[in-house]
C-alpha positions in Angstrom: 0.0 0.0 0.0 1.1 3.5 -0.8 2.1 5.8 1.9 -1.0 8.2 1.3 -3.5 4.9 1.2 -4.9 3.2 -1.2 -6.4 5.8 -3.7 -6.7 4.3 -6.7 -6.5 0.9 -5.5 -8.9 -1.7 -6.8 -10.7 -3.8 -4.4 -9.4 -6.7 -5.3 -5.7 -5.2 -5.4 -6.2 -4.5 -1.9 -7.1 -7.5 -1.2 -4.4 -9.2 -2.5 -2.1 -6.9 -1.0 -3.4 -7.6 2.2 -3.9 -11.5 1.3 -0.1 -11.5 0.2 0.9 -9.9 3.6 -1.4 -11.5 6.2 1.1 -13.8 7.8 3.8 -11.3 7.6 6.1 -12.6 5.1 5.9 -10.0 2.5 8.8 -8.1 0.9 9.0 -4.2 1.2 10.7 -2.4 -1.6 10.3 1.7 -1.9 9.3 3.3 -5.0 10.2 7.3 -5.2 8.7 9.4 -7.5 10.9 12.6 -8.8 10.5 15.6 -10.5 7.2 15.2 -13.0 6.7 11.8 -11.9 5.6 12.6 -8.9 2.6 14.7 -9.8 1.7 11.8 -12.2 1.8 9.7 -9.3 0.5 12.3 -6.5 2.8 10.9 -4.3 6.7 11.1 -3.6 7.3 7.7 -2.4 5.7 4.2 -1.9 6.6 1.3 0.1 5.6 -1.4 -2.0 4.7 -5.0 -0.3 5.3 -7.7 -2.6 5.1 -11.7 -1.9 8.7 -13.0 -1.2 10.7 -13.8 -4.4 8.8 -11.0 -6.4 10.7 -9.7 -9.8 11.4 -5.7 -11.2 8.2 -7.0 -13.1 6.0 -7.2 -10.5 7.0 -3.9 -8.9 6.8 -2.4 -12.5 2.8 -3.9 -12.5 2.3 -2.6 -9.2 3.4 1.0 -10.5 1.3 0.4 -13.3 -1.9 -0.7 -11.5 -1.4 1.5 -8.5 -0.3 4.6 -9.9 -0.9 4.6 -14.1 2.7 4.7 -14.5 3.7 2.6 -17.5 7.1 1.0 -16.3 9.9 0.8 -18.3 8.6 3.7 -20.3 10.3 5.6 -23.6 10.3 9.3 -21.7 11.4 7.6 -18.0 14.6 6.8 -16.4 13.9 3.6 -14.1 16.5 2.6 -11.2 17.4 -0.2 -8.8 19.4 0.9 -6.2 21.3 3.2 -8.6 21.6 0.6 -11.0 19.4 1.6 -14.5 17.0 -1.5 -15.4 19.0 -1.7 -18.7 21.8 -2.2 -16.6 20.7 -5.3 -14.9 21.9 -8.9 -16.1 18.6 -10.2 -15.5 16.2 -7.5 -16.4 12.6 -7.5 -15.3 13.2 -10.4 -14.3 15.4 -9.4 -11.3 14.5 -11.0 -8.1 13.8 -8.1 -5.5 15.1 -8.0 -2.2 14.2 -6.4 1.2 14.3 -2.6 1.0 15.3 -2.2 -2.5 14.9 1.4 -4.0 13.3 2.3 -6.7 13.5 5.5 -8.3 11.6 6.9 -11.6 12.3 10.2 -12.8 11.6 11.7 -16.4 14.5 11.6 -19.0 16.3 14.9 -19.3 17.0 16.2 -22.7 18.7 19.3 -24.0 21.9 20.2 -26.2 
């Protein structure tokens, strides 16, 4: 669940959220939103909980569901821990851990 509640949260996403969480073994990763992001989002940070052993994909679907933030996206810079999703050996496909950051800002352009 976001840190400003779950606007925009389906029933059933909060269900599952909560059904993926009720015996405390969940995974908490936290999403921050920068610069124009962050309006999109209306929020400057989420801490995401995610069933143990959840991927970059999964985080990138919560974004999506939670917040209409398509993940990796042509105009946005995506981030693990510093590390650009590009960057990553495995991809979406990275296996999350415990209080992993992830940070999505808008590309910068100019010459």
């Amino acid at each position: 669940m976001g840190t400003d509640g779950a606007a925009g949260v389906s029933g059933a996403a909060a269900r599952a959220d909560a059904a993926a969480h009720a015996d405390g073994a969940g995974l908490s990763v936290n999403v921050r939103y920068l610069s124009a992001v962050r309006e999109q989002a209306g929020t400057r940070r989420d801490e995401v909980l995610l069933p143990p052993g959840s991927t970059l994909a999964a985080a990138a679907e919560w974004v999506r569901t939670h917040r209409g933030i398509e993940v990796p996206g042509p105009a946005l810079m995506s981030t693990l821990n510093g590390h650009g999703w590009a960057q990553l050996p495995e991809g979406m496909a990275t296996v999350l851990r415990e209080g992993d950051e992830i940070a999505l800002f808008p590309l910068l352009s100019g010459g």
